[in-house]
N, C-alpha and C positions, 0 to 999 in steps of 0.2 A: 700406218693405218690411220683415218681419218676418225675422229672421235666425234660424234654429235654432240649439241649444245647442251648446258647444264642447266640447272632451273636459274640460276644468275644470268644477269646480261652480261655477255663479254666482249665491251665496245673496241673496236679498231685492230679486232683480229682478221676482218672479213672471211671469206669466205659462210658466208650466213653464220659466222658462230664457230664454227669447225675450224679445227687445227690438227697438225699431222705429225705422229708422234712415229719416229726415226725413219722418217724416210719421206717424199711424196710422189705420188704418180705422176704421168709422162704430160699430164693434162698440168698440173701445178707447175709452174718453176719460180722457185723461191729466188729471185733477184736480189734483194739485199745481200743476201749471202752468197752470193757469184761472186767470183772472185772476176778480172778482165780478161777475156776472152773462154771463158767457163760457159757452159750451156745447161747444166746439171748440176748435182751433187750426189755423190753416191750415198747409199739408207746406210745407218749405225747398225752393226752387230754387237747387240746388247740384250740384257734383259731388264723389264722395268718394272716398279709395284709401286703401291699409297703415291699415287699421282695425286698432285692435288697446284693449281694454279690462283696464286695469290690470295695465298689462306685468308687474310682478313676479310675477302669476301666471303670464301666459304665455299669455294669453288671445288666441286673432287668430281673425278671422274672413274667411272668403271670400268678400267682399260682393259678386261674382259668382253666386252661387247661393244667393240668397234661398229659403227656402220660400214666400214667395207675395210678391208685387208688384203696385202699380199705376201704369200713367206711368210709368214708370222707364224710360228709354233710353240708350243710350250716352253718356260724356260728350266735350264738341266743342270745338276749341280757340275758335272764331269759330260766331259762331248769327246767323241770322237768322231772321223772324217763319216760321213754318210745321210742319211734321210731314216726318218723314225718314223714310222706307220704304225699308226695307234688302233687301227682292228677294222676303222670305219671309214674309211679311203681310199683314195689313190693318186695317181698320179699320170698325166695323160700329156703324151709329148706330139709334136708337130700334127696337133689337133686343126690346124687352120684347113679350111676345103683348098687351098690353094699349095696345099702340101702333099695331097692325093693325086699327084704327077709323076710320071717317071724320069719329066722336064727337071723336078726341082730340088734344089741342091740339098734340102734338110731329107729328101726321100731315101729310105730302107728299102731296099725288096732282098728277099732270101734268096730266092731263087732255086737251083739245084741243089746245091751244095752251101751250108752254112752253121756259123758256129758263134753261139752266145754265152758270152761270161760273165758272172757279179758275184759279189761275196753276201753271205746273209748273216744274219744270230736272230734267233728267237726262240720262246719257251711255247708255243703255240705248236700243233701237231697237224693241223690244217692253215691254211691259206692260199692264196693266188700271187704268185711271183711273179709274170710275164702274160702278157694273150697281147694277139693279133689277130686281124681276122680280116676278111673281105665281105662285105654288105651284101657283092652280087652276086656271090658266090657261096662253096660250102667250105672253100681253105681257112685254113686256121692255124694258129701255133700258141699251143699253152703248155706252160710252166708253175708247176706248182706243191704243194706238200697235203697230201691227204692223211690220215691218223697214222703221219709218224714216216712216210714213204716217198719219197720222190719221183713223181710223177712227168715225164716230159710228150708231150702228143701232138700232134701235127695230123689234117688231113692234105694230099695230094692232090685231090680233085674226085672227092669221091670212094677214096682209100685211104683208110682210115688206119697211122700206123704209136701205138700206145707202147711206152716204153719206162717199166718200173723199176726204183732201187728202193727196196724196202729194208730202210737204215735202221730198223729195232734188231735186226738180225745181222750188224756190224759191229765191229770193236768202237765207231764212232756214231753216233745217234745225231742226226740231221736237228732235234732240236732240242739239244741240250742247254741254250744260250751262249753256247761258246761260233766264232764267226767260221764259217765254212766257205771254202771257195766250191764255185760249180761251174761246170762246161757243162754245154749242151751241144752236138753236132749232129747235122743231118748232110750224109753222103750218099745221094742217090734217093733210093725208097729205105734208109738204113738209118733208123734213131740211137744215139747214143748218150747216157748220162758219164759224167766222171766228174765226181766226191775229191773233196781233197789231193786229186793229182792220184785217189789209191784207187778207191770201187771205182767199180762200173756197172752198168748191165747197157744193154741194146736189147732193137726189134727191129723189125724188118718184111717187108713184104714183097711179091713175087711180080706182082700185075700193079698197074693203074698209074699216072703221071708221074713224073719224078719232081718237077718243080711245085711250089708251095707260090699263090698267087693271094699275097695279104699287103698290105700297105698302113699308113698312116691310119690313125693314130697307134701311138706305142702306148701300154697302160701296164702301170708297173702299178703292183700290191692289191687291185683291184677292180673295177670295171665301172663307168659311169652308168647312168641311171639311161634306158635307151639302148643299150648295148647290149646284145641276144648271143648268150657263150653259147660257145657250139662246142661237141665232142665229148669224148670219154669224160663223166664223173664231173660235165660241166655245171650240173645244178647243186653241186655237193659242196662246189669251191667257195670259201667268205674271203672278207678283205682278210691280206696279212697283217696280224702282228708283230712287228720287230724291226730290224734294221738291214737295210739295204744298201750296198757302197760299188762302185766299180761295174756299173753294167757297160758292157764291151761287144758289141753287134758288129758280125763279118760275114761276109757275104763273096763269092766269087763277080757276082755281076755287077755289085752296087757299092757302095763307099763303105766304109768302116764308119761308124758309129757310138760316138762315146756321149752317155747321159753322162750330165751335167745336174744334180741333182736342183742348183738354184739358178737356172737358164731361164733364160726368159721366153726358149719355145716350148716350156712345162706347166701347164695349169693343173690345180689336183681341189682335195680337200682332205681333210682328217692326218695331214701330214708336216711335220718339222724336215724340213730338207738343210736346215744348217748345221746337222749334228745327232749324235745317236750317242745314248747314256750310255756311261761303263758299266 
């Protein structure tokens, strides 16, 4: 992340004063430190505090408010593998317009038949786990936890089919903080949740399309500013908080799909994608 200048001058750093604290964007390449035939260097995975460069000046900086950032999240005493959603974000994959192809190789479609996996933990009773959706359309696919229940909903094209497990009334409770694996499958007009490999519930409808017609962007934990949720208990849903690991998108017609929590086709905000406290 790139720090702005301090009230000191700080002669022959160039870039107007600014300097890049563990890592730099695709625009900087830090030459000295190439090694021969190097192009890059990869960003430190680290945490940092009382920054302060060449104290007898008097130089410190607030490594809290970066002028610009990427990846950069809270630092954690204890990680484990996953993405940490702080309540006010998200996270938005193969967002580019040029990803909204059925041409193009980073593309998801559902299609008929399809089945979504990730593992969660959180002490929150509500939030937004998954949505897609189409602009031009009314298709849709959201995943999510409302007071305590898991929620999975998709519309067809018009058919609208909502499918609930309400975990207060299980031997395991969806948000205890302990991490829970979840399937989601949709076989035909036929929704299905399944909990730890044990619950389940399904729904299901009689009439109306069988395929689901959503693409680009995927938005996990939340929804950008711009972005119009459609469907069951769509205006109820807030960002999640908690942790996220293993999201796994399959599809009959289209590629399999593994997020990459720190990929570089992911932009978000309110998000640590290097890790989730014990």
């Amino acid at each position: 992340m790139p720090l702005p200048p301090a009230s000191a001058t700080l002669k022959g750093l160039g870039q107007n004063g600014k300097f890049y604290l563990g890592g730099t964007p695709e625009s900087v390449v830090p030459k000295r430190l190439l090694e021969p035939g190097e192009e890059s260097r990869p960003s430190v995975i680290a945490c940092f505090r009382d920054l302060a460069l060449n104290a007898f000046l008097s130089v410190a900086y607030d490594i809290t408010s970066p002028s610009d950032s990427k990846h950069v999240g809270q630092c954690l005493r204890s990680v484990k593998r996953g993405a940490f959603f702080s309540g006010s974000g998200y996270l938005s994959y193969y967002d580019d317009s040029s990803q909204t192809s059925p041409t193009s190789g980073a593309f998801w479609r559902p299609g008929v038949d399809f089945t979504i996996k990730l593992r969660f933990r959180t002490n929150a009773a509500s939030g937004l786990l998954l949505y897609m959706s189409n602009p031009e359309r009314v298709d849709y696919i959201m995943l999510g936890l409302f007071n305590g229940a898991l929620i999975f909903s998709f519309d067809n094209g018009g058919i609208e089919v909502v499918v609930t497990l309400n975990t207060e009334r299980l031997p395991v409770y969806a948000c205890d903080g302990q991490w829970h694996a979840l399937e989601i499958q949709k076989i035909g007009r036929r929704g299905k949740i399944l909990l730890d490999g044990n619950f389940t519930a399904e729904n299901s409808v009689l009439s109306g399309n069988s395929g689901v017609d959503v693409y680009a962007p995927i938005l996990v934990g939340g929804t950008r500013e711009g972005v119009v949720k459609r469907g069951f208990l769509s205006s109820a849903y807030e960002p999640f908080r908690g942790c996220i690991d293993g999201i796994r998108l399959e599809s009959e017609i289209g590629r399999t799909v593994e997020i990459a929590f720190d990929g570089d086709d992911a932009t978000g905000v309110g998000v640590s994608p290097d890790g989730c406290p014990l």
